[in-house]
Backbone bond lengths (Angstrom), bond angles and torsions (degrees), N, CA, C in turn:
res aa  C-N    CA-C-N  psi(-1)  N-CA   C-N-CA  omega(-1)  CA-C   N-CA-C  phi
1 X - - - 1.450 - - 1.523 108.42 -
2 X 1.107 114.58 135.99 1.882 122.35 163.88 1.569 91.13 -139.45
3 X 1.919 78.30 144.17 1.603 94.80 162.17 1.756 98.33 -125.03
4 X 1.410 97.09 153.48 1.310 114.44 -174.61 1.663 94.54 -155.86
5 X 2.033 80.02 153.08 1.842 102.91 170.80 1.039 116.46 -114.02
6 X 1.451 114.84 125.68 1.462 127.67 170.87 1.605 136.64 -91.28
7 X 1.288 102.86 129.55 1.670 96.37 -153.89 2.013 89.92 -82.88
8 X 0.926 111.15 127.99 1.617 115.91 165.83 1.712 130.26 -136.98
9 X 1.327 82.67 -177.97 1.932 88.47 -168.28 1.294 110.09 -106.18
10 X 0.812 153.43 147.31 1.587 143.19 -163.82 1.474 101.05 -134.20
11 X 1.358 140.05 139.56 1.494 159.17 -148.97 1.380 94.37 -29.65
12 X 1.635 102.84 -50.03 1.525 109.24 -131.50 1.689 92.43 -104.24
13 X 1.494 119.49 10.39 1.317 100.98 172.79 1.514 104.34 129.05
14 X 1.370 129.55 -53.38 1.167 132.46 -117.23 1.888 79.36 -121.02
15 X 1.385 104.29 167.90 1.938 113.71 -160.54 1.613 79.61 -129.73
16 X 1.305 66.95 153.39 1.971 93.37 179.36 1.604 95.49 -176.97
17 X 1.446 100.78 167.31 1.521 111.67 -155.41 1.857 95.33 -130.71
18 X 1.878 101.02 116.32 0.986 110.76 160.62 1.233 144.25 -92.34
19 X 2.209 119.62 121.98 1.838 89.94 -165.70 1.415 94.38 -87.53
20 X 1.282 109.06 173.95 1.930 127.76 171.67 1.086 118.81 -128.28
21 X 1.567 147.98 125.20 1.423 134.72 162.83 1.385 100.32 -82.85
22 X 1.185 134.05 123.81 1.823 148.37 175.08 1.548 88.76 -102.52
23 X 1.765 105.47 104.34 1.460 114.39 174.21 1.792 89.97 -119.35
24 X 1.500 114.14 179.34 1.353 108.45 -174.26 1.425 93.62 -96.49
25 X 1.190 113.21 -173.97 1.912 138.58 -177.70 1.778 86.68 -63.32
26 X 1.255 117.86 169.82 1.723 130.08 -163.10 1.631 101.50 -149.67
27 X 0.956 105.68 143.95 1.845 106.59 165.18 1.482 95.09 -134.10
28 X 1.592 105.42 134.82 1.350 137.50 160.12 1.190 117.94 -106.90
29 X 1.881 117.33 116.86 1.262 114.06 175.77 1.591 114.22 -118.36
30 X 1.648 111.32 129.45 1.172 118.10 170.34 1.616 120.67 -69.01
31 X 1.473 141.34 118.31 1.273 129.33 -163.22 1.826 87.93 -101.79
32 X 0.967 144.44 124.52 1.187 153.22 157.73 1.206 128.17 -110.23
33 X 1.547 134.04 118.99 1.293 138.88 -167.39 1.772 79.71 -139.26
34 X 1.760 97.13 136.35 1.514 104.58 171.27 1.834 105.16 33.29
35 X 1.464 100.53 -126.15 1.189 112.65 -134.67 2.313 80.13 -120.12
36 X 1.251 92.10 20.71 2.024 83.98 170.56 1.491 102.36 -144.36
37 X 1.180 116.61 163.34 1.372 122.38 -175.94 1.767 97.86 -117.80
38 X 1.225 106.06 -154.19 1.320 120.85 -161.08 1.035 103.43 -145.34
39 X 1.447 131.49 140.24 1.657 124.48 -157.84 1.595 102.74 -150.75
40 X 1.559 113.42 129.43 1.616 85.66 173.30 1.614 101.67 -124.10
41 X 1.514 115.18 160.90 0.950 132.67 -169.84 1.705 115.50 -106.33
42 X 1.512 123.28 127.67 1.385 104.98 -177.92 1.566 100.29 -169.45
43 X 1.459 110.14 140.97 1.755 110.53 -168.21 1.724 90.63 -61.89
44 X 0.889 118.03 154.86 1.395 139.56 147.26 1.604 146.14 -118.13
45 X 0.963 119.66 66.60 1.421 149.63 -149.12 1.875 114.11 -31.87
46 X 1.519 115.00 -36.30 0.840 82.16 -177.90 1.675 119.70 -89.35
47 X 1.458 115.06 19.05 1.354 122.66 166.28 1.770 115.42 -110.06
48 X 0.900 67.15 1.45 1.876 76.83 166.23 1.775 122.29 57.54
49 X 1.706 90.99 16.69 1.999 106.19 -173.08 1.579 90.94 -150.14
50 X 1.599 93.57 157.83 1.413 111.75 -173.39 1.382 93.45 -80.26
51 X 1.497 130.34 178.39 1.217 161.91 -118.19 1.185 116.96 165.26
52 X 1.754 122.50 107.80 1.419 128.07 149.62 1.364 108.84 -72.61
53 X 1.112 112.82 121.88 1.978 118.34 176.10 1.556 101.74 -139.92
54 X 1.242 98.51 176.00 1.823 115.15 175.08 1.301 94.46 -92.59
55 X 1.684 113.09 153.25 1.212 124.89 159.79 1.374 110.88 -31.54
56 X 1.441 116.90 132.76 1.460 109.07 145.52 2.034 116.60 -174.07
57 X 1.159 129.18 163.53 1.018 146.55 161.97 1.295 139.25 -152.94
58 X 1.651 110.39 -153.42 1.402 110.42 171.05 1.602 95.93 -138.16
59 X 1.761 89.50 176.94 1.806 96.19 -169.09 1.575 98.10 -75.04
60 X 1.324 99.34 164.88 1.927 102.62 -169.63 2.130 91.97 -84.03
61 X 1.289 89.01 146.87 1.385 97.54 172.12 1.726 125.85 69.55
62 X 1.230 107.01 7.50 1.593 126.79 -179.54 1.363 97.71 67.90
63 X 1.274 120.67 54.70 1.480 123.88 161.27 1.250 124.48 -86.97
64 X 1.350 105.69 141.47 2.034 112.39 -175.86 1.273 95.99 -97.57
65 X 1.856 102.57 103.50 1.266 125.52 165.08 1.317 109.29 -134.06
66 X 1.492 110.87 139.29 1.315 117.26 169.23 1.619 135.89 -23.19
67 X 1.386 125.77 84.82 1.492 111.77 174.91 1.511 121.44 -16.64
68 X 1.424 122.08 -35.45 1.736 107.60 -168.52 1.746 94.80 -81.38
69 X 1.626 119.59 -29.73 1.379 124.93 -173.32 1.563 104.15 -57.51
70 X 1.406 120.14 -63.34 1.504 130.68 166.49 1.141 88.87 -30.08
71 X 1.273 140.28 -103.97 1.307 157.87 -153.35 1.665 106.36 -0.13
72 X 1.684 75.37 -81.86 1.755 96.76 -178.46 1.536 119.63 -58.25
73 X 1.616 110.90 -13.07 1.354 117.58 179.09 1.328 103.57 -66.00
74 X 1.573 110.48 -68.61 1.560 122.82 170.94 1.823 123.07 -30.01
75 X 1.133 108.71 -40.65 1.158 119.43 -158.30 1.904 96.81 -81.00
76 X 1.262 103.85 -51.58 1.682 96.62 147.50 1.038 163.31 -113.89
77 X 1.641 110.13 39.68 1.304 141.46 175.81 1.696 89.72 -95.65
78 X 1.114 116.43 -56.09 1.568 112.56 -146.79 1.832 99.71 -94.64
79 X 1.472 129.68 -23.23 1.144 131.36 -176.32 1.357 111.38 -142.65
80 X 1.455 140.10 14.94 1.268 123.72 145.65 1.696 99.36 98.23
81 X 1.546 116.75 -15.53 1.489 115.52 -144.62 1.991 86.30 -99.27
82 X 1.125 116.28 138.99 1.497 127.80 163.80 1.728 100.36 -109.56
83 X 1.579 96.25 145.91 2.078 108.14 -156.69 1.685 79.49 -116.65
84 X 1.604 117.15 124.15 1.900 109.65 153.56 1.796 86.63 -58.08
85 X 1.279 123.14 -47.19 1.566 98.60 -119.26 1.825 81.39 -126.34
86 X 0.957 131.69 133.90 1.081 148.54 161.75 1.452 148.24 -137.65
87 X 1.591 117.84 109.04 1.499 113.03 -137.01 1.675 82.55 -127.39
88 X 1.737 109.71 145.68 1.272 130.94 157.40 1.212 122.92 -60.34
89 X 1.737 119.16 110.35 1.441 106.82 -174.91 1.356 105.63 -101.55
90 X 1.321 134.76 -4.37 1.366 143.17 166.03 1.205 144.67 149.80
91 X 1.448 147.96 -132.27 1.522 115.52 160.47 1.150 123.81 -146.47
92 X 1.537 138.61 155.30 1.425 116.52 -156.17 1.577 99.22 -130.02
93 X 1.347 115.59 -177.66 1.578 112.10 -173.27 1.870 86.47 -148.46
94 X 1.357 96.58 120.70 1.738 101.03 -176.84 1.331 109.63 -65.87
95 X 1.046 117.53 -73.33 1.492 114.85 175.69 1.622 134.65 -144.15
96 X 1.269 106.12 67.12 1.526 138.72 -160.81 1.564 102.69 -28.00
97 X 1.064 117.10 -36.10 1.725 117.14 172.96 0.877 110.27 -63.10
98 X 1.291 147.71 -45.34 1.394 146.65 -174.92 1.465 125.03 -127.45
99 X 1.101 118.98 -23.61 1.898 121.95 167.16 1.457 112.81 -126.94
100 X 1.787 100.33 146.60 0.997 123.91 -133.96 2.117 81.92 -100.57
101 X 1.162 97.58 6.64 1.886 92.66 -159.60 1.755 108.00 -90.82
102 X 1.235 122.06 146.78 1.157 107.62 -161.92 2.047 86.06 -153.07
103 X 1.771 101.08 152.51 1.649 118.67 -157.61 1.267 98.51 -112.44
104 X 1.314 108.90 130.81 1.570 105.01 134.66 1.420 126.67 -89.00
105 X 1.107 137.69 150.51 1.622 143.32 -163.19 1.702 88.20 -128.02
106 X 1.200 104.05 147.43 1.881 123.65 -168.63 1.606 102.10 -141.22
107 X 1.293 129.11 155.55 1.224 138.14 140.68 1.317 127.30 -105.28
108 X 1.319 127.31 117.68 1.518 133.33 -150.38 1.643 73.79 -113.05
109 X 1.572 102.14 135.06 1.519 128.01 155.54 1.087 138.14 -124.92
110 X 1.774 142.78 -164.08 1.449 120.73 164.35 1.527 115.28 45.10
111 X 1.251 123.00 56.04 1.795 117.74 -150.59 1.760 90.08 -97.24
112 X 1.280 110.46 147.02 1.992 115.05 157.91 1.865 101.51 -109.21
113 X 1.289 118.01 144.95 1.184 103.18 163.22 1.349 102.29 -84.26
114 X 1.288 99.66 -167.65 2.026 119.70 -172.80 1.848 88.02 -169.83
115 X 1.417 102.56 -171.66 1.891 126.04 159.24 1.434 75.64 -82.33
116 X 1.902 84.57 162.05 1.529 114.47 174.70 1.593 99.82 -104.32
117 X 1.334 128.02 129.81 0.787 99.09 162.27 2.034 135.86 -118.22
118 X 1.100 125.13 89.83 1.340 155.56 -171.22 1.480 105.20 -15.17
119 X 1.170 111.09 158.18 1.411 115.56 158.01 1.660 102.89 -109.70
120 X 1.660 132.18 159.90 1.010 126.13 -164.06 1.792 118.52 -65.40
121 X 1.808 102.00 -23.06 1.148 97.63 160.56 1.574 142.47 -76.70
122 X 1.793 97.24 2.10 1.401 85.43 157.29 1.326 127.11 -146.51
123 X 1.446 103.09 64.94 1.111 133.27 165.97 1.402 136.84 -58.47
124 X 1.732 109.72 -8.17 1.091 130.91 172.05 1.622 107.06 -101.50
125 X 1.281 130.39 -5.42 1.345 122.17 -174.68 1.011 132.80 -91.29
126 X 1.251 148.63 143.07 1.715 158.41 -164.78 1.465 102.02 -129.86
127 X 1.385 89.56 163.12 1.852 119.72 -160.76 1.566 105.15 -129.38
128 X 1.397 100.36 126.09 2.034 94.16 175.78 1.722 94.55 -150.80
129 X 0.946 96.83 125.80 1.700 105.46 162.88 1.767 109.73 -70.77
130 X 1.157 97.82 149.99 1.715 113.63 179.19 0.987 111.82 -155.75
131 X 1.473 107.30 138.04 1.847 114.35 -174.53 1.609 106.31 -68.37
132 X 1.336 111.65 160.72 1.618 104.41 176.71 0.699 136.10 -62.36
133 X 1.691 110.92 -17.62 1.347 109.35 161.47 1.215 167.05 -52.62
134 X 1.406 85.26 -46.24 1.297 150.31 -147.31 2.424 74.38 -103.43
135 X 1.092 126.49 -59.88 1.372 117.48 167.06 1.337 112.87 -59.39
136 X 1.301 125.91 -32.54 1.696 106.93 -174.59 1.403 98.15 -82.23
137 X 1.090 142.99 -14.28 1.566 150.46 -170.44 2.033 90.90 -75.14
138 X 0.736 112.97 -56.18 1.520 119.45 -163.92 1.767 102.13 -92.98
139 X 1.193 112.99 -21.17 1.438 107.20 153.14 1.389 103.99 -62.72
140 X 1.393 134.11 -80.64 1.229 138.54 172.41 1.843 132.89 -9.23
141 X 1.583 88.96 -55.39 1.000 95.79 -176.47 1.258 114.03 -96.14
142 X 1.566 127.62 18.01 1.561 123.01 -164.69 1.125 137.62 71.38
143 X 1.648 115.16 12.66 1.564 118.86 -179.05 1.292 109.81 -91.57
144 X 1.429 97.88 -11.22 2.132 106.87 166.89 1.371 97.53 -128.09
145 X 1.305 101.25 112.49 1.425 114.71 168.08 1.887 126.97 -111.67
146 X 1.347 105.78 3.17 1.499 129.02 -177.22 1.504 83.80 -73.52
147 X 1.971 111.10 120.26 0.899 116.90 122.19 1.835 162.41 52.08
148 X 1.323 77.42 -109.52 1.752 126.04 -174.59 1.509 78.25 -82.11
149 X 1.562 105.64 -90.67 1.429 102.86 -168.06 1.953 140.68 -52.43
150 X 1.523 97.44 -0.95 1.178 97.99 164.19 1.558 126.32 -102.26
151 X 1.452 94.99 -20.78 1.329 113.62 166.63 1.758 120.97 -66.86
152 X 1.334 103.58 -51.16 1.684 111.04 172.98 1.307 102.40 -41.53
153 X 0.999 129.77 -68.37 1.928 153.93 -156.32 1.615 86.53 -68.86
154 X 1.236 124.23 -34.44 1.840 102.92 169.04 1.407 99.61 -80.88
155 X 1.401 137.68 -49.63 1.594 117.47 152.37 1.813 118.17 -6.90
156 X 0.627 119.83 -78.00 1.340 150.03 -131.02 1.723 97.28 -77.59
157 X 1.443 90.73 -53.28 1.520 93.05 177.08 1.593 118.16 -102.31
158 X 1.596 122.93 14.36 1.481 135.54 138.68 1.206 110.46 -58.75
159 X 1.368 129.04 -57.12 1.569 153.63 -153.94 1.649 88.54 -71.17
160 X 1.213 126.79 -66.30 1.408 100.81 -163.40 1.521 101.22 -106.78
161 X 1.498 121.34 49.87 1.086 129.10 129.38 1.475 127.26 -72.37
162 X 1.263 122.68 -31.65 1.073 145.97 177.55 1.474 124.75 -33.21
């Protein structure tokens, strides 16, 4: 990650200085079995409370690797779960005002478990399946407040509108 300020011109003439966080590209993976997903749990520091979210990351070391490769990396780094089938549900932009980093979102299916295996930063995190409902309930009510992850899950349920 770098943040930087950009000196600019604005329509009408006048300069002002834009900051940017430049994070790399992200993969978000939905784990779906039947009618529950897969959720992981993990403090996140700069909000100072844990977080139910969907799998997700970036490649280690700002490497140019395939979003579906990330994907599937995430999906068993962080929960143990290997996907046969894994389909692009679309793409997201974190926060276009100020960072430059932008997601792909996946649906992982046909899942095997395995061990997860972690990176040391998330060594504090846990895994719980939840019916869908039972997720739009806690979307609703604020027990998922990620983003990414509320946004994917409108993916998700566009996608098999389809």
């Amino acid at each position: 990650m770098t943040v930087r300020e950009d000196a600019i011109r604005r329509a009408d003439g006048s300069e002002g200085i834009y900051g940017v966080v430049d994070k790399p590209t992200y993969a978000l993976i939905i784990p779906l079995d039947g009618e529950r997903v897969l959720l992981v749990d993990q403090f996140r520091y700069p909000v100072g409370e844990r977080r139910w979210e969907f799998p997700q990351g970036t490649a280690p070391g700002l490497a140019e690797v395939p979003p579906t490769e990330v994907a599937r990396r995430e999906l068993r780094e962080e929960t143990g779960l290997r996907a046969e089938t894994v389909t692009e549900l679309g793409r997201l932009e974190v926060a276009p005002g100020m960072s430059s980093q932008r997601g792909h979102v996946y649906l992982a299916t046909d899942l095997t478990e395995g061990a997860p295996e972690r990176e040391i930063e998330e060594q504090d995190m846990t895994t719980a399946w939840f019916a869908r409902a039972d997720v739009e309930k806690m979307i609703a009510t604020g027990g998922i407040t990620d983003a990414q992850t509320v946004a994917a899950y409108t993916l998700l349920l566009l996608h098999e509108r389809r």
